[in-house]
Each structure stands twice: as structure tokens, then as C-alpha cells.
C-alpha positions as CSV (number, residue, x, y, z in Angstrom):
1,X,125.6,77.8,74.0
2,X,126.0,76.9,70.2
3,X,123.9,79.1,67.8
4,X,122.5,78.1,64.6
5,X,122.7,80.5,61.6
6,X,120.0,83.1,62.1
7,X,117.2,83.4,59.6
8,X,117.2,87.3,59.6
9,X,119.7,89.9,59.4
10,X,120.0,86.5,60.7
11,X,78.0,91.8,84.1
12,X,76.5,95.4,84.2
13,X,77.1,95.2,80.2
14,X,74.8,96.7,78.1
15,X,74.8,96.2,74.0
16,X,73.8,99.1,71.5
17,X,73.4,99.4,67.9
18,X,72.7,103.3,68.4
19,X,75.2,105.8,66.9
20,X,77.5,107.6,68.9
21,X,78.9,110.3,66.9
22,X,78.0,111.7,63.2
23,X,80.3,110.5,60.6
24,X,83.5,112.8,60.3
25,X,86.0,113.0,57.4
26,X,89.4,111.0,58.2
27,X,91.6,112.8,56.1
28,X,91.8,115.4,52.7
29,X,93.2,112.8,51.1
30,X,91.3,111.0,48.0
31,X,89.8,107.7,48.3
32,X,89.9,107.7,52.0
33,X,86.4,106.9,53.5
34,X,84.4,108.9,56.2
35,X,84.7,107.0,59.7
36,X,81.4,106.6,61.9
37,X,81.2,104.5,65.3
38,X,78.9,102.3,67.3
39,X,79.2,101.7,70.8
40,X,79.1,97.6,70.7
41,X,79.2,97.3,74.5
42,X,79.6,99.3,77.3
43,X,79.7,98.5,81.5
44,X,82.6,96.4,81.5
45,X,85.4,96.4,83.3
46,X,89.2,97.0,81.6
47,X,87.9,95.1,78.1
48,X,91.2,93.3,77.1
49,X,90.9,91.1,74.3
50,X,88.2,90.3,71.4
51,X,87.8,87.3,68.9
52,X,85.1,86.7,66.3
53,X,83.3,83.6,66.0
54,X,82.5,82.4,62.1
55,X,78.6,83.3,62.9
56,X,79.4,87.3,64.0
57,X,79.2,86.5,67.6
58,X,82.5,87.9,69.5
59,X,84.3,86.4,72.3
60,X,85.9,89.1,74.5
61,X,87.8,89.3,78.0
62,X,87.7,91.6,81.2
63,X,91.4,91.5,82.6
64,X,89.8,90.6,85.8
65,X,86.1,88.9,85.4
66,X,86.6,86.7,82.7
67,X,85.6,85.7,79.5
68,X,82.0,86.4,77.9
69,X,80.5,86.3,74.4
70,X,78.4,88.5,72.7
71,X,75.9,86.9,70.7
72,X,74.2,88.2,67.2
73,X,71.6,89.6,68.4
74,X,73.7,91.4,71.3
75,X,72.8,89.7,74.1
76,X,76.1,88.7,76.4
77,X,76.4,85.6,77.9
78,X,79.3,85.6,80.8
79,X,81.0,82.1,80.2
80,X,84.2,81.6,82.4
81,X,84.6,84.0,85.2
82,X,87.4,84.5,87.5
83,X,88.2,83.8,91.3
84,X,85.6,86.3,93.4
85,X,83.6,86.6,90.1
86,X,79.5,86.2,89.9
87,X,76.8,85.6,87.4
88,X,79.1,83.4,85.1
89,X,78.5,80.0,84.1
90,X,81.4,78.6,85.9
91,X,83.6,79.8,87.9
92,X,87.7,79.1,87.5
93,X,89.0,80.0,91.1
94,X,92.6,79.5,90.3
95,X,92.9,82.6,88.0
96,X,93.4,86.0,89.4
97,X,94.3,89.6,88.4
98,X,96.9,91.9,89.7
99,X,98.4,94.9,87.7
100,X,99.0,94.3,83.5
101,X,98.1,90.3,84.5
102,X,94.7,88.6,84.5
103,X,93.0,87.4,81.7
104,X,94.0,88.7,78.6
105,X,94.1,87.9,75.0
106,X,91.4,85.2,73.3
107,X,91.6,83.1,70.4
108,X,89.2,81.2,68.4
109,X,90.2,78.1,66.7
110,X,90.3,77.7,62.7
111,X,88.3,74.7,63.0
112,X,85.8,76.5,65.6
113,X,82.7,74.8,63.0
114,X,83.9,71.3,63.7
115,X,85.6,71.1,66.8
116,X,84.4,74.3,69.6
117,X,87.6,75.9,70.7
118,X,88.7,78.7,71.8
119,X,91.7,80.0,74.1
120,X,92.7,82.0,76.5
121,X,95.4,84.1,78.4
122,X,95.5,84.1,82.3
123,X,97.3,84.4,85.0
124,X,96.8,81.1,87.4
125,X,97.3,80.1,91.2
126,X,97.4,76.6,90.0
127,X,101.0,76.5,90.1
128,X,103.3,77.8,93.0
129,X,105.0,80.3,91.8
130,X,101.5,81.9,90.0
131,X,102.6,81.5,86.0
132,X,100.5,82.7,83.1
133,X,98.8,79.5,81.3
134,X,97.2,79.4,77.9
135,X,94.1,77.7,78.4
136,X,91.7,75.4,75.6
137,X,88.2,75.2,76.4
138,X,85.3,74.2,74.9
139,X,82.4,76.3,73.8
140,X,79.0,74.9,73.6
141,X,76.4,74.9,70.9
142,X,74.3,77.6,72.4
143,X,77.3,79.4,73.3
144,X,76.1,79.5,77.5
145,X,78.7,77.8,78.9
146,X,82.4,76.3,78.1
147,X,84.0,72.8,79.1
148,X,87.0,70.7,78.8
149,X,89.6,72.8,80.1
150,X,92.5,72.4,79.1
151,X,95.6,73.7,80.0
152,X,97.9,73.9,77.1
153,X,101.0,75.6,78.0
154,X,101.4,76.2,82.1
155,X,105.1,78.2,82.6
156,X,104.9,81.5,81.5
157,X,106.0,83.9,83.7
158,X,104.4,85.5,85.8
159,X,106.1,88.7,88.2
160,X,105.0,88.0,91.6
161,X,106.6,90.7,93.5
162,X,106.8,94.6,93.6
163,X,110.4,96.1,92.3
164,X,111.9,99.5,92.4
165,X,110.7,100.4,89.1
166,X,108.1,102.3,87.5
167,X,104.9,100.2,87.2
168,X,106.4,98.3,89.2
169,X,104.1,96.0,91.1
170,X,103.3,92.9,90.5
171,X,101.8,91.4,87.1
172,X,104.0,94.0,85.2
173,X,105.2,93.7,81.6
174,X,102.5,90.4,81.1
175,X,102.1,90.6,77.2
176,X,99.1,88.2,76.7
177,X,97.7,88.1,73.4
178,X,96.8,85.2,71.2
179,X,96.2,85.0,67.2
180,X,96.2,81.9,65.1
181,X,97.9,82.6,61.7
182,X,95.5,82.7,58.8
183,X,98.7,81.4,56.6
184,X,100.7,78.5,58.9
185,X,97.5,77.8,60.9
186,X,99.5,77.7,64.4
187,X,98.9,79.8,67.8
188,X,101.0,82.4,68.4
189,X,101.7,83.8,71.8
190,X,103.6,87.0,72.9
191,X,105.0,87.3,76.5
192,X,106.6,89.8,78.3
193,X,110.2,90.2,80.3
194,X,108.2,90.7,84.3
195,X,111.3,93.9,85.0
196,X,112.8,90.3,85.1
197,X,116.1,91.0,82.9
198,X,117.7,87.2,82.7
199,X,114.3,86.5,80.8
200,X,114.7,88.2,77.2
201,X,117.6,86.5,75.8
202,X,117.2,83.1,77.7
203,X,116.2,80.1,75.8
204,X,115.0,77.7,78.5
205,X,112.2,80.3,79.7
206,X,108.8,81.2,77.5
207,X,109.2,85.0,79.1
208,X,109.9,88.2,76.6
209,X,108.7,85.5,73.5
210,X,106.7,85.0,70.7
211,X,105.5,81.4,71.1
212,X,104.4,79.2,67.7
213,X,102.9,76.4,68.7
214,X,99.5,74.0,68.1
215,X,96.1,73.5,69.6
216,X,97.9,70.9,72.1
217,X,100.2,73.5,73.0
218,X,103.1,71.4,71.5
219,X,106.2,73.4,69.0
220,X,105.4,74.3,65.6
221,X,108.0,71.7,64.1
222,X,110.2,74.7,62.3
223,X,111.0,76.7,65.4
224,X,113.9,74.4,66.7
225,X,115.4,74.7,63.5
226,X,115.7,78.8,63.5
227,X,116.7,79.1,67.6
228,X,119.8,79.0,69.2
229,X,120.7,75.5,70.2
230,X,119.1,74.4,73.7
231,X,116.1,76.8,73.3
232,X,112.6,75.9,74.1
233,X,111.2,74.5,71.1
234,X,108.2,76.6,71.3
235,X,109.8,79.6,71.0
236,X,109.2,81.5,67.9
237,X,111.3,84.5,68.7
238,X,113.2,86.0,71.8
239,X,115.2,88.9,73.1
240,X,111.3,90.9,73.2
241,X,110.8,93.6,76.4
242,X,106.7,93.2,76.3
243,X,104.2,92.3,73.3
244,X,100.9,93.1,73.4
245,X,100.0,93.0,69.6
246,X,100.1,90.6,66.6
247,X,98.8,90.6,63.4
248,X,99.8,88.6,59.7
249,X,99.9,90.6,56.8
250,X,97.3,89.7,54.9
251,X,99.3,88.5,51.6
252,X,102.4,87.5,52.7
253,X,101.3,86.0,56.0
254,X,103.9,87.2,58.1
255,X,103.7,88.2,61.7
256,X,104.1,91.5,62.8
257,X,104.3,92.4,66.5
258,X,103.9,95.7,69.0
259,X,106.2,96.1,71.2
260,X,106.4,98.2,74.3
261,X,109.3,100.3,74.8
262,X,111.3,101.8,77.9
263,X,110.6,105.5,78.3
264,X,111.3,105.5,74.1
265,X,110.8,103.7,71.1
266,X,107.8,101.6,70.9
267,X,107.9,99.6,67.9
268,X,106.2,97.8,65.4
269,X,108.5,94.3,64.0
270,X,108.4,92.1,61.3
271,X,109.1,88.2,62.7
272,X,111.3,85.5,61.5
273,X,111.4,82.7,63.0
274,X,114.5,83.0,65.6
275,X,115.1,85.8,65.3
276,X,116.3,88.3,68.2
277,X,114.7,91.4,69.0
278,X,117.4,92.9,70.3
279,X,116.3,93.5,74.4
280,X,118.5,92.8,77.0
281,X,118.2,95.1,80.1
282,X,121.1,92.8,82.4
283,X,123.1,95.0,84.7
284,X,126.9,95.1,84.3
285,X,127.0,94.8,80.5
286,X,127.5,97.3,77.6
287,X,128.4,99.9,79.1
288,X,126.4,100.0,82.0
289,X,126.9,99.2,85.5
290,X,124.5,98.2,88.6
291,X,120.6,98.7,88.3
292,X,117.2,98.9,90.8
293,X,116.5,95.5,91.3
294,X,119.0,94.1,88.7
295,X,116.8,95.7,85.8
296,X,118.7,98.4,83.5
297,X,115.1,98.6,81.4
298,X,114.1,102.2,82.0
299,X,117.8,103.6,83.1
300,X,119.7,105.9,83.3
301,X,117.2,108.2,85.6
302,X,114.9,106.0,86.1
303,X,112.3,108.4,88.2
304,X,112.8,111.2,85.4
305,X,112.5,113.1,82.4
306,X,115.6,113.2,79.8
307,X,115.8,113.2,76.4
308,X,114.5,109.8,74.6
309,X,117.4,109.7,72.2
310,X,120.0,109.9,75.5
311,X,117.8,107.6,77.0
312,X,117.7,105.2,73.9
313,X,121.8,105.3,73.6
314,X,122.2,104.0,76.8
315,X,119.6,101.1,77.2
316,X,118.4,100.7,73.6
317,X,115.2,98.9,73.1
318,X,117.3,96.8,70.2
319,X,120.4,96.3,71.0
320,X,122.4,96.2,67.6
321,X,126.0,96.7,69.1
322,X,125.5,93.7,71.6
323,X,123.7,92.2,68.9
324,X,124.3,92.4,65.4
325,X,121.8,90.2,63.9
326,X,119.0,91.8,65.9
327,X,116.2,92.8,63.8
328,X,115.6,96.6,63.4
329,X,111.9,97.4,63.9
330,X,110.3,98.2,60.7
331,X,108.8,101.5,62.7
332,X,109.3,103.2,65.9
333,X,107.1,105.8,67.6
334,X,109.6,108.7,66.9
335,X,111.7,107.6,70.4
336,X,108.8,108.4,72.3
337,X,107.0,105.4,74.3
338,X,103.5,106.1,74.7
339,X,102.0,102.6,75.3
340,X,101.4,100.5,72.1
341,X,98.9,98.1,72.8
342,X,97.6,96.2,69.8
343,X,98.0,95.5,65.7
344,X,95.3,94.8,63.1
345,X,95.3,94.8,59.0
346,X,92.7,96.5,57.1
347,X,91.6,94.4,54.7
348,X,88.1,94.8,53.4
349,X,87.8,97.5,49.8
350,X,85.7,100.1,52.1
351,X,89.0,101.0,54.0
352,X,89.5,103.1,50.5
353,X,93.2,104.2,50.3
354,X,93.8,102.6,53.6
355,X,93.6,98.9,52.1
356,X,96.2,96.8,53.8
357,X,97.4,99.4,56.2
358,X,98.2,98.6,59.8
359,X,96.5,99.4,62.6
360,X,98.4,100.1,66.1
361,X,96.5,101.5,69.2
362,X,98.2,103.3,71.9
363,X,97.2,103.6,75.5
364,X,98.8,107.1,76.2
365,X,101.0,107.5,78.4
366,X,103.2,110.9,78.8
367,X,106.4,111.2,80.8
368,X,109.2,114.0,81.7
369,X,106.9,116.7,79.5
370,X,106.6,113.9,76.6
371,X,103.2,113.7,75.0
372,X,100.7,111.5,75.8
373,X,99.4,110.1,72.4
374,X,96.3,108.2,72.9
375,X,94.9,107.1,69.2
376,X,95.3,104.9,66.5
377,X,97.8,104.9,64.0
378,X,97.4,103.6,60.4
379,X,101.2,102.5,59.1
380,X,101.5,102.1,55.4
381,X,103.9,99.4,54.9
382,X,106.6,99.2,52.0
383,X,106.0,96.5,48.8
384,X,108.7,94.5,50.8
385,X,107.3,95.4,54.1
386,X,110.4,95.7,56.1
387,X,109.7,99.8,56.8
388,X,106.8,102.6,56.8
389,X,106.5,104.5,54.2
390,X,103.5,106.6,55.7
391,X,101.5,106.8,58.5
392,X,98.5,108.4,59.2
393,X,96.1,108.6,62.7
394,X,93.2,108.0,62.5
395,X,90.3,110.3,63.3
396,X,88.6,108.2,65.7
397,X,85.2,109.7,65.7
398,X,84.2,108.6,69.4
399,X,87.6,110.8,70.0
400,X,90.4,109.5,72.4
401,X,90.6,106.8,75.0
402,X,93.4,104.5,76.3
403,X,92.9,102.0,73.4
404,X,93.7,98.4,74.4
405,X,92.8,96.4,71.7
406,X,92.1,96.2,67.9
407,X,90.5,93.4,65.3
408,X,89.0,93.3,62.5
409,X,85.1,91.9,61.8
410,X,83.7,89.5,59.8
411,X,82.2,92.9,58.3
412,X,85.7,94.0,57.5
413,X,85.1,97.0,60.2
414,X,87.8,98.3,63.0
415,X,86.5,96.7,66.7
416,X,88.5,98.8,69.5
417,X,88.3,97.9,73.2
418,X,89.1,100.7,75.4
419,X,90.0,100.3,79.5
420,X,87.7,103.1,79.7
421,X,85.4,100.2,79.5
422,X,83.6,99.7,76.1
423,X,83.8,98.7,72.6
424,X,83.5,100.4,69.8
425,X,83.0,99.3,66.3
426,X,84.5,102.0,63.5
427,X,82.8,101.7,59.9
428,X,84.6,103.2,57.0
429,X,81.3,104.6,54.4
């Protein structure tokens, strides 16, 4: 394979507008606001994604019941639920859950006013294999019901059976969120590598990518230019272990993922367009030899504690010796991986001091004596924004939770879903 010149270093839901905690300070620093919360919705059932709509109402997902939307005034309507699903407005028996997979991220469409779409992430049955389909529908005036489905794209991967690794079973390392780009106007879709390790650095499969493409589902014209020859065109970036946040700097426009990482090193990166992350967990190959289920991602010691940094030298989450080019994550959670779920900009002047800062949610999760680390973390980005110069966590006043997913308001608040089961909506004052 011939390689062009790389760009870089080449339900039972109820609604509440009732406070939940008393405002707390967020930090001794100056011009940093007081944080208070309001529990938006609670009931559901493993919230996943969220998405605004241009008059305040918010879309938002259960990983496996569907999609609903939350109107004004807070009541919920339940629009598109899921195979063995009740009380929604249709009923899409192809799409299922199992493990990270099911439905997960939602998108609304920059031209939602004229033309009534909105997308999402789920797994489907409609295929044989099961893949992971981004879907268009329709939403209608009153906002009861959806229509038009379309599928859009219909082959990403989807891990159908159980491996010898940890988390394992099947639906693992899924990615699934959507965000249209406020600058370049196209979708963009992160995926994950399914403990599958031909998928990151493969071309001619949409697994362990970050997908630019239209509402049709077709390439963003640029990406073909940027990728190795003989790629999919509608890959945006590759080489990615599993990507569960995105969000675009608010002046420069440019994405900015999280990215899961293997017993170490979750990190945050700044995209290019074809550019290589760096992952590549094939057996036999720098250094390493034969792996559980042809998977090197979480060796050596699979089943047990050892030091991140050991761990890290051996199966590094970027890969610069393989790789040269790769590009170095702007941030990484001090060679710990503790579950980094989702990424949003403050951008509204309340945030104080924490104008423009990053937002990354954790889920928590603890191994070999390792901390857990369930919060949010606010990452102050450099004037060229290719490291962190600070960061700060946030003192989340309704306290800790496995936080799945961030965005930010029309209001210019923080919106957290948490698989605890609600969402909460964080006001700086």
C-alpha cells in the first residue's frame, strides 16, 4: 500500500426543575463561578447520548430502549424504541443491545429548522453479521414520532462473539458518538477496534475510525486526499483503540477526540485529517509475540495489576516507534485508564476563568490497586492547542457517578448523562 504524505507530524422517566444540591464553590481560584445542579431526568435506563434541538428540547438515547425527546416544558416523548421495547412510537426490531453496543450517540442536523433530521448510532440485526449503522430519521413537527429512516452508513463493526479478554463479551470497544462540526458542517463518527486487532490500521474497514462524512452518509471530499492510498474515503482518521468523545474547539474548529486506553493512558487528541493515532494491538510484531485471541491490547498480564508505565512500554496506546508520524495525544490521564467517556467546550462568559476549557467525563474504572477516578475534568488547552497547560476537576456538586456523556446547552450550561440513570444539568452562577 502506497501512502500519501501525512498532514500531521504527518419510560419510567420522570422530569424535574427542583434543585438537588446547594451551590458549592469549584475552586479558590479567582473568576471561577460557584457550580449548582438540576436533575433534568431521572428513571432511565444507561442514558447514552444527548443533542439539543434549536427550540431547547433535547434528544437523548438509552443504550438499550431507544431514542426519546424531552420537550420544553419537560414532558418526554419516547420516539424510536428498540427490539422488545414498549410505549414508543415505533418500534425498530432490527436494533438490539449487548455489552458497550446498542444505541448510542445522537445528532441533530444543522438545518434541523428546514429540513427535520436527526441521527443516530445502533447496533442492527439487519445485516448478517450484526454491524453498527448510522441511521437518518425524520422528526416530526410535534416532535411524537420520527419517519423516513434512513440508513446512511451500514458496515461498522460490530463484535459478535465473547474473547479471552477483559470486557470481553460481545458489543465491546463500540465507540458510537456523533457530532456535526459547527466549522466544516460534516458528521463525524468515532468507532471502536471490537478486541478485533486487524481493524485499527486497516483502510478498507470503518472500525477504530473517525468518520467525516455528509447527511447522505457519503465522504467529506478532502478525506481521500489526507489517507493512505486505497483507504475508505470516509475515513477521517485511523489507527484509534475506542472513541467515545468529540468535540470542535470553539475558534479554530478542530476536532478533538477521547480515547479509551488499555489498562493506561487514556487520551485526549487533536485530529488531522489522516492522520494515525498510533494503535495497533497485532500479535507477532514490535517486540511482541502471540496474544489471547490474536489481541496484544491489554498485554503483557492481561488478568493483572503491573505498573502502567511497564504496561505502556510494551503495548503503547500510540505507537511512535512502529509509527513515526503518529500523533502524540495532546493529554493523557497520567498512564492511568479509568474510562474516558465524552468531550465538551465551555463556551458561554458564565464559565468565568473556565471559558473555552475542555470538558472530559470519566466512567471510573480501578484496576491492580489503580484508582478509580470517576469525575470530570476541565483541560486548559495551549494558545496553539496541541498540549494542556492545566487541568482542573470539577467539583460536581451532585458528587460522583460513572459519567457517560457531556454537552453543552443552548443555555451555555454542562448537561451530563450518567449510567446511574439520570441527567443532570450543572450551572456556573
Amino acid at each position: 500500500m502506497s501512502q500519501k504524505p501525512s498532514p500531521r507530524a504527518l419510560g419510567a422517566i420522570a422530569a424535574s426543575a427542583l434543585m438537588a444540591a446547594l451551590p458549592i464553590a469549584a475552586s479558590s481560584d479567582t473568576d471561577t463561578p460557584e457550580l449548582k445542579h438540576t436533575t433534568v431526568l431521572s428513571g432511565l435506563e444507561n442514558p447514552w447520548g444527548m443533542a439539543f434541538l434549536p427550540d431547547g428540547a433535547m434528544l437523548f438515547t438509552e443504550k438499550c430502549r431507544g431514542l426519546s425527546v424531552r420537550l420544553p416544558d419537560g414532558d418526554v416523548n419516547k420516539l424510536v424504541g428498540m427490539s422488545d421495547t414498549e410505549d414508543y412510537a415505533t418500534t425498530a426490531d432490527d436494533l438490539f443491545c449487548e455489552g458497550q453496543a446498542g444505541m448510542n450517540g445522537v445528532a441533530v442536523d444543522p438545518d434541523f429548522e428546514e429540513n427535520r433530521a436527526v441521527y443516530v448510532y445502533s447496533a442492527s440485526k439487519k445485516s448478517d453479521p450484526p454491524t453498527n449503522r448510522v441511521i437518518r430519521l425524520t422528526l416530526n413537527e410535534d416532535m411524537s414520532q420520527t419517519s423516513e429512516r434512513t440508513d446512511i452508513i451500514e458496515e461498522i463493526p460490530y463484535k459478535e462473539e465473547a474473547s479471552d479478554h477483559p470486557f470481553g463479551g460481545p458489543g465491546a470497544h463500540n465507540g458510537g458518538r456523533l457530532r456535526f462540526s459547527p466549522d466544516d458542517g460534516f458528521l463525524y463518527v468515532t468507532t471502536g477496534d471490537n478486541h478485533n486487532s486487524q481493524l485499527p490500521q486497516s483502510g478498507d474497514t470503518l472500525g477504530s475510525k473517525v468518520l467525516r462524512i455528509d447527511r447522505d452518509g457519503e465522504a467529506a471530499p478532502d478525506n481521500a486526499e489526507a489517507t493512505p492510498e486505497g483507504f475508505d474515503p470516509r475515513i477521517f482518521t485511523y489507527g484509534h483503540r475506542n472513541v467515545q468523545g468529540i468535540a470542535f474547539h470553539p475558534e479554530t474548529g478542530r476536532p478533538y477526540i477521547t480515547e479509551h486506553g488499555p489498562w493506561h493512558n487514556d487520551e485526549v487528541n487533536a485530529l488531522e485529517a489522516g492522520a494515525n493515532s498510533g494503535w495497533d494491538p497485532r500479535p507477532n510484531m514490535a517486540g511482541r509475540e502471540d496474544c489471547p485471541d490474536d489481541y496484544c491490547g491489554y498485554q503483557p498480564n492481561q488478568g493483572e495489576g503491573m505498573e502502567p508505565e511497564k504496561r505502556d512500554n510494551y503495548m503503547p496506546m500510540t505507537d511512535t516507534d512502529t509509527y513515526p508520524e503518529a500523533m502524540e495525544p495532546v493529554w493523557d490521564n497520567n498512564n492511568l485508564s479509568q474510562g474516558i467517556s465524552s468531550a465538551a467546550f465551555l463556551t458561554d462568559d458564565k464559565w468565568g476563568a473556565w471559558k473555552g476549557r475542555l470538558a472530559v467525563s470519566f466512567l471510573g474504572i480501578g484496576f491492580g490497586g489503580t484508582p478509580t477516578g470517576q469525575r470530570i475534568d476541565l483541560l486548559e488547552l495551549s494558545d496553539d492547542g496541541e498540549s494542556v497547560e492545566d487541568v482542573t476537576e470539577l467539583p460536581a456538586p451532585m458528587g460522583s457517578s460513572r459519567f457517560r456523556a457531556l454537552v453543552v446547552g443552548p443555555d451555555g450550561d454542562l448537561y451530563t448523562a450518567v449510567d446511574e440513570g439520570s441527567i443532570y444539568r450543572i450551572t456556573p452562577e
